[in-house]
C-alpha positions as CSV (number, residue, x, y, z in Angstrom):
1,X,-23.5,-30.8,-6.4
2,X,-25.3,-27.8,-6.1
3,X,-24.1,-24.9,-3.7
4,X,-27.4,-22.2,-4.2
5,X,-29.3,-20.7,-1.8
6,X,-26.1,-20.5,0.8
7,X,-25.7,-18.1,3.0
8,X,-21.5,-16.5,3.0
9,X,-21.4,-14.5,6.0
10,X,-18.2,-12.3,6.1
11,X,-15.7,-9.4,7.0
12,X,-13.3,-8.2,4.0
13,X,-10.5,-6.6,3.8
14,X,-7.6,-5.8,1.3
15,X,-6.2,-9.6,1.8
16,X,-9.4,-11.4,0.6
17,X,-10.9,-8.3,-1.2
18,X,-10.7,-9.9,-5.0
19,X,-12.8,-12.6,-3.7
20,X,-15.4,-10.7,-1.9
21,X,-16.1,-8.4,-4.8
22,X,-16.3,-11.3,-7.3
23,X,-19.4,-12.3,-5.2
24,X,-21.3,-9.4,-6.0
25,X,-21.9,-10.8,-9.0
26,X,-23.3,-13.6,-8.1
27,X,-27.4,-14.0,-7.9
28,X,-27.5,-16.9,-6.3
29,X,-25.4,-16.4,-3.3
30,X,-26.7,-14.2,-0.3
31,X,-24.0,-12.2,1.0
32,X,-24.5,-11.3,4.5
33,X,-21.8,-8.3,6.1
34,X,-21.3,-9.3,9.8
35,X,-19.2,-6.7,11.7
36,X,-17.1,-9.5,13.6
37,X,-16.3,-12.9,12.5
38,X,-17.4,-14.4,15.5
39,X,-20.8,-13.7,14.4
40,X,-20.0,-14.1,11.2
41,X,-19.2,-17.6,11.6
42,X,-22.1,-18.3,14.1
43,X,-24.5,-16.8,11.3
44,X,-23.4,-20.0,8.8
45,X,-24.1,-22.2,11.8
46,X,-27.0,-21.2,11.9
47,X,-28.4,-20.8,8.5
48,X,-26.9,-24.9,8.4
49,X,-28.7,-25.8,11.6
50,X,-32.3,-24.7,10.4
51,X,-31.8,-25.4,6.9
52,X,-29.7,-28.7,7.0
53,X,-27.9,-26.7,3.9
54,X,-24.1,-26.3,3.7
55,X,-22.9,-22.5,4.4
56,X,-19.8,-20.8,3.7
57,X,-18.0,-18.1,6.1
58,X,-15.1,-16.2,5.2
59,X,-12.8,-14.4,7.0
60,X,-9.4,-12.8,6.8
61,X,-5.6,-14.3,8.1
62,X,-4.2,-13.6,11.2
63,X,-6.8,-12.2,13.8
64,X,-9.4,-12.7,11.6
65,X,-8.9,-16.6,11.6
66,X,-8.8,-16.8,15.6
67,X,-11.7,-14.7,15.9
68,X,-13.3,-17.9,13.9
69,X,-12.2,-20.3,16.4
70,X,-14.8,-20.7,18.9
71,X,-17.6,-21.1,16.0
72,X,-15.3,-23.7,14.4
73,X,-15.0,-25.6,17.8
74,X,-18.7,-25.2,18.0
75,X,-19.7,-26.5,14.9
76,X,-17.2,-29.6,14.8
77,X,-18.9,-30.2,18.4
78,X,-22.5,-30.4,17.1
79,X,-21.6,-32.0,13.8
80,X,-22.7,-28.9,11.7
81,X,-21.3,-29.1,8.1
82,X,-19.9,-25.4,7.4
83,X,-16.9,-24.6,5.0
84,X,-14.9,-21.4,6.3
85,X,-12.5,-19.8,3.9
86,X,-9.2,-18.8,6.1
87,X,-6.5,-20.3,7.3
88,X,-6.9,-21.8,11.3
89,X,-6.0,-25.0,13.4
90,X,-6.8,-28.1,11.9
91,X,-7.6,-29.6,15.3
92,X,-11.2,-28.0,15.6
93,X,-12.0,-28.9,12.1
94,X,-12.8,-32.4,9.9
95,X,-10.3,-31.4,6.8
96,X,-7.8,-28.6,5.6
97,X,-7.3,-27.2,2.2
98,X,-4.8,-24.7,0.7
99,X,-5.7,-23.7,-2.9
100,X,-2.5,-22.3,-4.8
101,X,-4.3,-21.2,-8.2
102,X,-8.0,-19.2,-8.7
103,X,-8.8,-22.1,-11.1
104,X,-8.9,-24.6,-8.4
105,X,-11.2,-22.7,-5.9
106,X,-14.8,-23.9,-8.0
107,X,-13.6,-27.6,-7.6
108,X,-12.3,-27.0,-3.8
109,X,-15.1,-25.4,-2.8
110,X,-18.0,-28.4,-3.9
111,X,-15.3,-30.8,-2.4
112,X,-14.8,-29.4,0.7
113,X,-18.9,-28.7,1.1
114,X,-19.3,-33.0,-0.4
115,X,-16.5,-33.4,2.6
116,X,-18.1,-31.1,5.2
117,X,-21.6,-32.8,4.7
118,X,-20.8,-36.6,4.1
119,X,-19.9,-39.1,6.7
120,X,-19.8,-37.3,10.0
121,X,-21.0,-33.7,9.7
122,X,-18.3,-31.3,10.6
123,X,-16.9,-28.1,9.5
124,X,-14.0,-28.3,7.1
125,X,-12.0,-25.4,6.3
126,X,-10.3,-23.3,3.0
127,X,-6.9,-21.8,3.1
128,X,-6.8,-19.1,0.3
129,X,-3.1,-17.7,0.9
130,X,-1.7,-16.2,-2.1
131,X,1.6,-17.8,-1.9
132,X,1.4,-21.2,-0.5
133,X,1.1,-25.0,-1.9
134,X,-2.2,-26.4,-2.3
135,X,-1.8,-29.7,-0.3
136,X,-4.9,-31.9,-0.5
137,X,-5.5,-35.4,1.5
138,X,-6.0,-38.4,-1.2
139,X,-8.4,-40.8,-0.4
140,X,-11.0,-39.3,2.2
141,X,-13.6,-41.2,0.3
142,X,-12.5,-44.2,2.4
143,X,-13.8,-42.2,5.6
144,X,-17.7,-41.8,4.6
145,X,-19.6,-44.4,6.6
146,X,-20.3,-47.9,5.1
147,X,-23.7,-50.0,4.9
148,X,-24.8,-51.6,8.1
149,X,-23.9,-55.1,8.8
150,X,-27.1,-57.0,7.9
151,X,-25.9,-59.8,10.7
152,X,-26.0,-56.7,12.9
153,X,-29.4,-55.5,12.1
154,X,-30.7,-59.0,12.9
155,X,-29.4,-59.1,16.3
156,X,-31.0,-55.7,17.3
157,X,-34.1,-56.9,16.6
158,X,-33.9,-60.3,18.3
159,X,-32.6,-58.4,21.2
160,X,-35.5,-56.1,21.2
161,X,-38.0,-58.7,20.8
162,X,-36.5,-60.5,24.3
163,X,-36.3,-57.3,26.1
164,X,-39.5,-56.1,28.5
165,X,-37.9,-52.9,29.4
166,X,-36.6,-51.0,26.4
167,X,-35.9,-47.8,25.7
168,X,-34.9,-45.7,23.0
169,X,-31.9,-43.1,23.4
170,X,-32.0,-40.3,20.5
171,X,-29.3,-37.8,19.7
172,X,-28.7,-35.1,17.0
173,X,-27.6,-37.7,14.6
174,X,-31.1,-38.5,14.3
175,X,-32.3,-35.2,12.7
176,X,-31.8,-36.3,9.2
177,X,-33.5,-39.4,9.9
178,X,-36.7,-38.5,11.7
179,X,-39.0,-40.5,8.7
180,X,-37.2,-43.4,9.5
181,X,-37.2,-42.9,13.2
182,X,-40.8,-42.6,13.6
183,X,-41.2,-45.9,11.5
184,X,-39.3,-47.9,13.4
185,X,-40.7,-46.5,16.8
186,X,-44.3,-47.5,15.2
187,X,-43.3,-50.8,14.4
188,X,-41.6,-51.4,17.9
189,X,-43.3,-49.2,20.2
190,X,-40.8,-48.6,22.7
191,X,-40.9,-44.9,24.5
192,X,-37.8,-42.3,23.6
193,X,-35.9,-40.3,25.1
194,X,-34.3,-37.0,23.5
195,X,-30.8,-35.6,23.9
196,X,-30.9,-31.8,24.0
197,X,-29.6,-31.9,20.3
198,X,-32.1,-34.9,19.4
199,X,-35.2,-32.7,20.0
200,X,-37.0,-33.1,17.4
201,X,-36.0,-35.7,16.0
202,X,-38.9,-37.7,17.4
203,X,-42.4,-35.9,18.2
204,X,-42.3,-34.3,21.9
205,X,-46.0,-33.8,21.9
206,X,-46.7,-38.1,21.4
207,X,-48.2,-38.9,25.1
208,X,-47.7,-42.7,24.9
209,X,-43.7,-43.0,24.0
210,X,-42.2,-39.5,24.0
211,X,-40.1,-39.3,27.6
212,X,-39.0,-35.6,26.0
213,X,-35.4,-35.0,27.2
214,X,-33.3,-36.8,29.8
215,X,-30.0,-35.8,31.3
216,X,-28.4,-33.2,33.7
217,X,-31.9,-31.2,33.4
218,X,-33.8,-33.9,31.9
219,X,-37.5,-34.9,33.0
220,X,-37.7,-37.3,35.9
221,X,-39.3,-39.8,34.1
222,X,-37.1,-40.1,31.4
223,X,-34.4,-40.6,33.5
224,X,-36.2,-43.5,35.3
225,X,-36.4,-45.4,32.6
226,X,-33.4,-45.4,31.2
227,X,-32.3,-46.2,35.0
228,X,-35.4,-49.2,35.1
229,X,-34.2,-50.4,31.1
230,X,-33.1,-53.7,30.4
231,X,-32.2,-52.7,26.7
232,X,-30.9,-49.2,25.3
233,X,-31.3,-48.1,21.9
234,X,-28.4,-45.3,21.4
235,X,-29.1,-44.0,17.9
236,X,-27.1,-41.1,16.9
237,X,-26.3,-40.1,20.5
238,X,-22.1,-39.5,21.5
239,X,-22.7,-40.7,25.7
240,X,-22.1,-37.1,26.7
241,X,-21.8,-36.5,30.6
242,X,-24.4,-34.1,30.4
243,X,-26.6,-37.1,29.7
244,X,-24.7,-40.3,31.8
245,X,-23.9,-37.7,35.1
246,X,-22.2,-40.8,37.1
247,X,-21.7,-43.2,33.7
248,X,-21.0,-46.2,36.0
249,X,-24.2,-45.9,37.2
250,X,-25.7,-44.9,33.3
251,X,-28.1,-47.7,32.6
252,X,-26.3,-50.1,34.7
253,X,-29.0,-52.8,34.3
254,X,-29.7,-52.6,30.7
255,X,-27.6,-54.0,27.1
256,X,-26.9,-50.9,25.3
257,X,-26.4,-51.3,21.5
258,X,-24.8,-48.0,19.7
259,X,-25.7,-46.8,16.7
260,X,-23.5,-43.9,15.2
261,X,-21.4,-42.5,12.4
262,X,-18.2,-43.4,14.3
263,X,-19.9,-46.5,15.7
264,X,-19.3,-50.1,14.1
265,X,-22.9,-49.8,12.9
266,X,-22.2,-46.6,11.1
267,X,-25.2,-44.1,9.3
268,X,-28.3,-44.3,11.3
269,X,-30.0,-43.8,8.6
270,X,-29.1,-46.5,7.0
271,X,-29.0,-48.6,10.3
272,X,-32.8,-47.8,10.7
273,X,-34.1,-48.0,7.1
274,X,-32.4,-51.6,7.4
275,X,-33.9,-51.9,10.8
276,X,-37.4,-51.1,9.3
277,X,-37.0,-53.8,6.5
278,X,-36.3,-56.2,8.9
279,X,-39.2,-55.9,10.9
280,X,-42.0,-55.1,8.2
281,X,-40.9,-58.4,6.6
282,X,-41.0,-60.3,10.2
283,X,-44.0,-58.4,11.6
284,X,-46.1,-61.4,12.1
285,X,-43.2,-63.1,13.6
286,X,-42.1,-60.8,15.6
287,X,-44.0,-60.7,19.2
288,X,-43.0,-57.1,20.5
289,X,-45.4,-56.3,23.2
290,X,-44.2,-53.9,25.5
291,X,-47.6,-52.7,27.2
292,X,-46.6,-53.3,30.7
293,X,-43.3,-51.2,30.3
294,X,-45.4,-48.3,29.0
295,X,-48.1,-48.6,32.0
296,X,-45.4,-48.3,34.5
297,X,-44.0,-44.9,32.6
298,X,-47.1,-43.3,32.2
299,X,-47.8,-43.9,36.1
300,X,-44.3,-42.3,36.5
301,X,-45.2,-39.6,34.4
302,X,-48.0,-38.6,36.5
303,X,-46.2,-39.1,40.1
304,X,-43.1,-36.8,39.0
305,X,-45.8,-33.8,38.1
306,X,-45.1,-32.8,34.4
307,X,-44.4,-29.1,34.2
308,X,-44.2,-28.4,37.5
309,X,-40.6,-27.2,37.3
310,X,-39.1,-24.3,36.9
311,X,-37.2,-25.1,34.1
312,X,-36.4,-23.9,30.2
313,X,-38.2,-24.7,27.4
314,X,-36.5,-27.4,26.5
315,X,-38.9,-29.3,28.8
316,X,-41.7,-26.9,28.3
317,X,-42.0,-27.3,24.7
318,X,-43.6,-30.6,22.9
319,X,-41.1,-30.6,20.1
320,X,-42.5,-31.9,16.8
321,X,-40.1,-31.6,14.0
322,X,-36.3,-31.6,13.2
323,X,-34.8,-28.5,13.4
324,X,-37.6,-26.8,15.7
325,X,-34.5,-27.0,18.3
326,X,-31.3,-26.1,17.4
327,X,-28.8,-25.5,20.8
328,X,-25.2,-25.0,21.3
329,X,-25.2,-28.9,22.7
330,X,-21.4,-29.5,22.7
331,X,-19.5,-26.5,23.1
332,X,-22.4,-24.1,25.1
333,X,-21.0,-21.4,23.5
334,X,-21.3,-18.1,24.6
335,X,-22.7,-15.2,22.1
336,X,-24.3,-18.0,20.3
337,X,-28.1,-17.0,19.6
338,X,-27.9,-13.3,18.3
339,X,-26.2,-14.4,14.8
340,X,-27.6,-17.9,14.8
341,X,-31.0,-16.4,14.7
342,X,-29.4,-14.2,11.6
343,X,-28.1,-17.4,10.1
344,X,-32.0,-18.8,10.7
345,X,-33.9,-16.1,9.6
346,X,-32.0,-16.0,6.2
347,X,-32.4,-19.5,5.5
348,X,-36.2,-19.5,6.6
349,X,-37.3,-15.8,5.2
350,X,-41.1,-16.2,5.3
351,X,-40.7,-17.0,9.2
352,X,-40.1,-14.5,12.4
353,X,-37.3,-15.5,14.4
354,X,-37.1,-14.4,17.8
355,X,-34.0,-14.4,20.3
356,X,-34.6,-14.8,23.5
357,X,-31.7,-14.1,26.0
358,X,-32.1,-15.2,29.6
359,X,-29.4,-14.6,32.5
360,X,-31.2,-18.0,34.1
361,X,-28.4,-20.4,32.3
362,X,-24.9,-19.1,31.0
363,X,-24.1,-22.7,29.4
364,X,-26.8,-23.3,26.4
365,X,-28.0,-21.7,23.5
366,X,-30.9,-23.0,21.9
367,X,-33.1,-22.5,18.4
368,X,-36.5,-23.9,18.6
369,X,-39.7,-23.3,15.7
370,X,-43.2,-22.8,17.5
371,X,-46.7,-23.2,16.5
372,X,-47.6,-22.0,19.6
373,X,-45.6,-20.3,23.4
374,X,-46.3,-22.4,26.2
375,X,-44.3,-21.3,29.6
376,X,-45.8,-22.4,32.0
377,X,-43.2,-21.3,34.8
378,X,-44.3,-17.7,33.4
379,X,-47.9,-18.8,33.6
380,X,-48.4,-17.5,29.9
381,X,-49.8,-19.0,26.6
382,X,-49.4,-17.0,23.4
383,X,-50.9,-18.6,19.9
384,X,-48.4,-17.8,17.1
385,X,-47.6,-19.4,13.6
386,X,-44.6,-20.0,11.8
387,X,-41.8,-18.1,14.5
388,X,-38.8,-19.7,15.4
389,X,-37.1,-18.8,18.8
390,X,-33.7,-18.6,19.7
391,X,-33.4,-19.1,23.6
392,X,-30.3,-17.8,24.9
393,X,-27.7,-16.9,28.1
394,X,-27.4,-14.0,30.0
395,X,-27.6,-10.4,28.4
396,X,-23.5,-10.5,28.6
397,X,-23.7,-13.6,26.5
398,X,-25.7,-11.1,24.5
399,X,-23.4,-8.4,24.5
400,X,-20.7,-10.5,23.2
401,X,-22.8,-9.7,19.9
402,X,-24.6,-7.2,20.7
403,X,-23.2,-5.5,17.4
404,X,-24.7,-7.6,15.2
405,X,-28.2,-5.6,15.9
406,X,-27.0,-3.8,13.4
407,X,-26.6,-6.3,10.7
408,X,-30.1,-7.6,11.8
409,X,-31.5,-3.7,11.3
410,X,-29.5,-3.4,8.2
411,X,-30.5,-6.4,6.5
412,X,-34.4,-6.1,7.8
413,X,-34.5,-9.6,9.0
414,X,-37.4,-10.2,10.8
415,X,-36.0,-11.3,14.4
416,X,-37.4,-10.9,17.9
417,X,-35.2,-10.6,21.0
418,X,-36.7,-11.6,23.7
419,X,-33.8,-11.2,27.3
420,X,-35.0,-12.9,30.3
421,X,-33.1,-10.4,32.8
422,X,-32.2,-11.6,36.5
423,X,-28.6,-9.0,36.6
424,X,-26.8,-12.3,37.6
425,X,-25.0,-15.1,36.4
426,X,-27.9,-17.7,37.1
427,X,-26.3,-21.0,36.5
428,X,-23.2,-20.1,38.7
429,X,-25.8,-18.8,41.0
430,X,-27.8,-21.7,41.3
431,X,-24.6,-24.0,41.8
432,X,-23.5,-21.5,44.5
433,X,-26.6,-22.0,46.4
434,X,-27.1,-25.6,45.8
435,X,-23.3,-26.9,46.3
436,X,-21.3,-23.8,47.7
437,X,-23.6,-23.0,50.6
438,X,-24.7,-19.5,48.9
439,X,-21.5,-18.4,49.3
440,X,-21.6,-15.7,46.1
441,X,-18.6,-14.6,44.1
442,X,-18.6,-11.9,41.1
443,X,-21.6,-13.6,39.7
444,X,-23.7,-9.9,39.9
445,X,-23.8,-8.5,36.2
446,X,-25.6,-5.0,37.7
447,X,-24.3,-1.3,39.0
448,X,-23.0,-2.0,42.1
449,X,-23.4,1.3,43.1
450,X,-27.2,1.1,42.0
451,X,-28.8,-2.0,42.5
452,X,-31.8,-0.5,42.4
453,X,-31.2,0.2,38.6
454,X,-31.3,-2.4,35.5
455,X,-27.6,-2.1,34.3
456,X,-26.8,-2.0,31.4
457,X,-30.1,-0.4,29.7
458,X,-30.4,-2.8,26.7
459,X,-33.2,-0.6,26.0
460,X,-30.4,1.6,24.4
461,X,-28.1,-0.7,22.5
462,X,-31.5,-1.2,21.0
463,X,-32.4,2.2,19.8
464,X,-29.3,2.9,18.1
465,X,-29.9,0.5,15.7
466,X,-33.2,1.6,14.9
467,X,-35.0,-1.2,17.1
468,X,-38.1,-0.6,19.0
469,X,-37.8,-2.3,21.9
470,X,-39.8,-2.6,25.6
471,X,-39.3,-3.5,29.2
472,X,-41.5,-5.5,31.5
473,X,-41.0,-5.7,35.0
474,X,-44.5,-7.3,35.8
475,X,-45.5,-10.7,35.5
476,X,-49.2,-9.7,34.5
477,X,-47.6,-7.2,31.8
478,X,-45.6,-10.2,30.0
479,X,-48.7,-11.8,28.0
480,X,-49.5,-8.1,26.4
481,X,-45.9,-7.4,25.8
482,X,-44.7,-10.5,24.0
483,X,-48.1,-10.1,22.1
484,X,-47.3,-6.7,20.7
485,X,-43.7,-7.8,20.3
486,X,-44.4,-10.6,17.7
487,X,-47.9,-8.3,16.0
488,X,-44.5,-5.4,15.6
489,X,-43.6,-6.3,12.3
490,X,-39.9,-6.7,11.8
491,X,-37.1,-6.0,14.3
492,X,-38.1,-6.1,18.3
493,X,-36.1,-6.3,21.7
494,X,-38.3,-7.1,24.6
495,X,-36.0,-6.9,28.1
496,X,-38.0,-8.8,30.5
497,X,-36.8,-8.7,34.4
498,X,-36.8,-11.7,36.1
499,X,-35.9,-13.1,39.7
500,X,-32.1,-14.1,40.2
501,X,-33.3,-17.2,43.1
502,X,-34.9,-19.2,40.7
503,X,-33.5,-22.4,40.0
504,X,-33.3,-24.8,36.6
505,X,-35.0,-28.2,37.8
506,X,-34.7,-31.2,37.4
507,X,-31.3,-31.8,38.2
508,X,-28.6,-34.2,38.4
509,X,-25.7,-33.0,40.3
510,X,-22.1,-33.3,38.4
511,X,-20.8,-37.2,39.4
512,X,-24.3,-37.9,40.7
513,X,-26.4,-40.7,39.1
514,X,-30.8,-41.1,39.0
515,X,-30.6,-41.5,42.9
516,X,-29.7,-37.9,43.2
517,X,-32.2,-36.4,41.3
518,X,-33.1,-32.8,42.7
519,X,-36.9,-31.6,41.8
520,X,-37.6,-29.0,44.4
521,X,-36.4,-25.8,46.2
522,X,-34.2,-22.2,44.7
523,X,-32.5,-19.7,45.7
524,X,-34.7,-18.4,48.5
525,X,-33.7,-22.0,50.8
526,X,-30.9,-23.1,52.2
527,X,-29.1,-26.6,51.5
């Protein structure tokens, strides 16, 4: 197995010294020096996410291994396969190892990353003590995922082939599948529905059977059919409340049929190339003809008014590839984008990455490739090539990381911050208005004793790390400013200052179902 090209983001000291320094000799391993291993372990994340590439992160004992734990918990979350060197909880990870002699380490490490990366992706960990047992678990070959049933296959079909009103459900465990995907949607033609991990996964931009993302902030339309479906495809998808809101409720009329690692169907990938089979060798059998169920979504399409929103770009964006996206689905961690878009731009080095940090949602970080900027609830279009964006939390999200600016101006990557500024906690914010009657509590992140002044100046933090960096206050400034920040070349921070009242939309309230869609109103009403 070959472990080149990865990315070992870490923070030495005299514990795990030996090992560091016999890394400098290494020319095939990038060594990246993160100043805290939150980032550190965030930065591997990362690289993994965009690259689909095992990463390694190593860390100290002791304070060094809890400052790992929210990337860990992260990463086991989202199914990222990452191998961290330290010594931690097993709960938030797949395996543990403790090596006892240096001989062993080669052999570990290409286990653990075959372990990490087969079966269910998810981050297994190294204990490198220098006085402890090396205990390894026998047998975890029995744990990777076996064939599809064939008798199962042939049933999914039969059912789709009865059903009128079928829809397709996609998740993150779609990404490394997206050629098969797209083979069985053509051979089907049903419409899909993304998760906020399965982005990508199947082309946003298709008019006729992409419903883009559906959920808590999902379109309207893509929740309508999954409420109107009579058969749901779940293919790589775990049934997170973020997606079902009231599950009772969750495609109550339809037969759902699961596809998943941990499902009885197992590798999707496997599911589907076995799915495809099936169907090229029945196509003049089978009589799929689902034109009447696509008539009555495209007239939904156009009653719910796509774009109209003011929502993220999760909506905005017509998502055309795997990995475009890559989001802090599971966890929504907190200082998540600042070294993910380290991690991104080192394992994509001819591309800019830009960061873009926004006070409008505290809960998800996102990573998303663009051919082209399209927001419209900024009224702006912006023609770029070969930039990926990672869209953020609030600037104290930020500034939970903020000192990795300097591993971003020491290593010259090529990344763009972009902070969508509103001073406040917008998500709590919008639940306080919408649910609390506006009742506001410690959700201002300003100077109380200026309001009238943008606190903290991230202008700053910025120039003492060698950044150049701008702020915009007006709308009709922003086209010109995010222009000159991607023609800058290399390192840019771009603090843009943005209304607190404005509200992420669609939205299904916690416990509600498709009934209790909300598609209007912000800040500046009162419910």
């Amino acid at each position: 197995m070959e472990i080149n090209q990865t990315l070992t983001g870490r923070m030495p000291d005299g514990i795990i010294l030996r090992r560091v320094l016999t890394l400098t000799h290494s020319s095939s391993i990038r060594n990246v020096l993160l100043p805290h291993e939150q980032g550190g372990v965030l930065a591997a994340e990362g690289y993994t996410r965009e690259s689909g590439c095992p990463s390694v992160c190593i860390a100290t004992s002791r304070l060094g291994a809890t400052n790992l734990v929210s990337g860990l918990a992260e990463a086991l979350m989202d199914s990222i396969p990452m191998t961290p060197i330290v010594k931690v909880t097993r709960s938030i990870t797949k395996h543990n190892y403790l090596v006892i002699d240096v001989k062993d380490i080669p052999g570990v490490v290409r286990e653990a990353i075959f372990l990490a990366t087969s079966g269910q992706p998810s981050p297994v960990l190294i204990n490198v003590p220098k006085d402890v047992q090396q205990q390894l678990l026998p047998g975890y070959m029995a744990r990777l995922p076996k064939s599809p049933n064939e008798g199962h296959l042939e049933q999914i079909v039969t059912l789709v082939s009865e059903s009128k009103k079928s829809v397709l459900y996609v998740g993150g465990g779609c990404l490394n599948s997206s050629e098969e995907l797209r083979r069985f949607v053509e051979l089907i033609g049903i419409p899909v529905a993304n998760t906020l991990m399965g982005l990508g996964a199947y082309p946003c931009n298709d008019e006729d059977l992409s419903l883009q993302m559906l959920g808590m902030h999902g379109t309207v339309y893509a929740n309508y059919d999954v409420e109107k479906s009579n058969l749901l495809l779940a293919f790589g998808v775990r049934f997170d409340d973020q997606v079902t809101r009231k599950l009772k409720a969750f495609a109550s009329r339809a037969k759902i049929v699961h596809i998943d690692i941990d499902s009885v169907c197992g590798d999707v990938k496997l599911a589907l190339q076995g799915l495809n089979r099936i169907l090229e060798g029945k196509e003049s059998k089978v009589k799929l003809d689902f034109s009447a169920w696509r008539a009555e979504l495209k007239e939904q399409k156009v009653n719910t008014g796509v774009g109209q929103h003011q929502i993220r770009a999760a909506q905005f964006y017509k998502y055309k590839q795997p990995r475009q996206w890559l989001t802090s689905g599971g966890l929504g961690a907190m200082g998540f984008g600042l070294p993910v878009a380290i991690g991104a731009a080192v394992a994509i080095p001819d591309s800019v990455v830009v960061d873009i940090d926004e006070k409008h949602n505290e809960k998800k970080s996102i990573l998303f490739h663009f051919s082209s900027i399209s927001l419209p609830f900024l009224h702006i279009h912006v023609s770029i090539t070969n930039i990926f964006f990672s869209l953020r939390t609030f600037f104290y999200s930020f500034l939970m990381n903020v000192q990795e600016l300097a591993t971003i101006s020491v290593e010259k990557l090529p990344v763009k911050i972009m902070l969508l500024n509103n001073q406040h906690l917008g998500m709590v914010v919008q639940w306080e208005d919408r649910f609390y009657k506006a009742n506001k509590a410690h959700n201002y992140l300003g100077n109380p004793a200026n309001e009238s002044e943008i606190f903290p100046n991230m202008l700053k933090f910025a120039v003492a790390c060698g950044i150049p960096a701008t702020q915009v206050t007006k709308k009709e400034d922003l086209k010109a400013a995010i222009q000159k920040m991607l023609d800058t070349p290399g390192l840019y921070l771009l603090d843009v200052i943005v209304p607190h009242q404005e509200h992420v939309l669609p939205m299904i309230p916690s416990g509600g179902a498709f009934k209790d869609v909300i598609t209007e109103g912000d800040g500046r009403s009162s419910y």
